[in-house]
N, C-alpha and C positions, 0 to 999 in steps of 0.2 A: 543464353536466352536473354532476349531483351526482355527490361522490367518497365511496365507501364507506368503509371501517373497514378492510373486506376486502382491497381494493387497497391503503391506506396501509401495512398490516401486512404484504404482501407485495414492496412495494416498498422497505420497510424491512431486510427480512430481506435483499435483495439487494445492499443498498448499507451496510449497518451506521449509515445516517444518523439524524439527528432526526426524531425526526416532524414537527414545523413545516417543515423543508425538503424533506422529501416530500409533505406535505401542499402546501406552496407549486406546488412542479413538477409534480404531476398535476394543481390547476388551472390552472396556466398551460398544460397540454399539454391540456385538455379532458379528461383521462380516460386518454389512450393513455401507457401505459407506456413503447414505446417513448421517444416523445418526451420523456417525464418523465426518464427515463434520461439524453438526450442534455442537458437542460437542467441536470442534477446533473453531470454531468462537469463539463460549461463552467463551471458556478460553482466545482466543485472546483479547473479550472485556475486562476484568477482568487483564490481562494485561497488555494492553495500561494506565489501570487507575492506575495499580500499580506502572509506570513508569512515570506519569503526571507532576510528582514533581523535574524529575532530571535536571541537565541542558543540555541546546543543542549548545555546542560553536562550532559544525563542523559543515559540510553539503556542500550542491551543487547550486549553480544560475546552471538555463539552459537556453538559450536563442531559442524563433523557429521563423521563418519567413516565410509567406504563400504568394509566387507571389512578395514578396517585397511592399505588400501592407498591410497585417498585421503583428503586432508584438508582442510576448508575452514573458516572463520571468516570472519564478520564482526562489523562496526563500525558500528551505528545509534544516530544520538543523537536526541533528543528535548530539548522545552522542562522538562517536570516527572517525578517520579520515579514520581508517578502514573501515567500514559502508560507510562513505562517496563513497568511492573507492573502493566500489566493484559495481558488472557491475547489479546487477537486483535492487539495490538503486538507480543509475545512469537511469535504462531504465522505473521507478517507477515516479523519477520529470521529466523525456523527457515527459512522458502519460502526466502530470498534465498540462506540458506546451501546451502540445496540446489541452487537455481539453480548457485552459484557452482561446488561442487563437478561438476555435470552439463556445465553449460554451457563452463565453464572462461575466465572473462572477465580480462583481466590488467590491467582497472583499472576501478576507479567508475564511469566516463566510457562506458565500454565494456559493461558492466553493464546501464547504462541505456536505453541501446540495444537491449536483445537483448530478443527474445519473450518471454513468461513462462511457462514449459515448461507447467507445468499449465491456461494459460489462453493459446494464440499468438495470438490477436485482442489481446491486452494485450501494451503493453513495460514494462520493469518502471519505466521511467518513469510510465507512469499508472498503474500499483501503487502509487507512492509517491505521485501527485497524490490520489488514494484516500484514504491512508492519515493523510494531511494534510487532508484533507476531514473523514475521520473523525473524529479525534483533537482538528481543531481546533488543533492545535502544529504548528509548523516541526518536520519531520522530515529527516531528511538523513543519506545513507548515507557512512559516515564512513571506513571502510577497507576491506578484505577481502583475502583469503592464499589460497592454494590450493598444496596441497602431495601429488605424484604420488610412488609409491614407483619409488624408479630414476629420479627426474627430475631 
């Protein structure tokens, strides 16, 4: 099956990937999206593990405040300060931090585990395998605080 422009660009926009790895996975899926989808995750997972080992001395604290009665921060490092500074890595630890403030996780581990409120077919472990997909660096959630007024 020929793969159009149309479909790369829209399977692009959904995944924030390359074009040669979307391009790759809609021929290898014949065309059907879904499938193309399922075959960028698994590389995603395969991936992230390949990258497990690097180090992470960048990254971003985010801080969020809800009513000035709760408070959350996190801890995400990255490989480059590049990554760090760019805006879909930046609006990736904003989610986690709201995660964290919503959800209320008392630790990284725990974190990873859980739904990802804006999106419960995801955990934010495969947010993060995603995000590692994307970015191409070992990412890794590196602390997070949660602080309730009267807690």
């Amino acid at each position: 099956m020929k793969i159009t422009v149309d479909q790369i660009k829209a399977l692009r926009q959904k995944t924030g990937l390359g074009i040669h790895d979307v391009k790759n996975a809609l021929e290898e899926a014949d065309g059907d999206e879904t499938q193309a989808l399922e075959l960028l995750k698994e590389k995603g997972l395969s991936v992230a593990a390949k990258r497990s080992d690097r180090a992470t001395a960048q990254g971003v604290i985010d801080c969020y405040t809800h009513g000035g009665r709760i408070g959350a921060m996190v801890e995400v490092n990255c490989e480059t300060d590049f990554v760090a500074r760019n805006d879909d890595f930046k609006a990736f630890v904003h989610d986690l931090t709201l995660q964290v403030a919503s959800m209320k996780p008392s630790s990284v581990e725990e974190l990873l585990t859980q739904d990802f409120f804006k999106d419960p077919s995801k955990t934010i472990e495969a947010l993060l395998s995603e995000q590692i997909a994307k970015t191409g660096e070992n990412v890794k959630i590196n602390r997070l605080s949660r602080f309730e007024l009267g807690g």
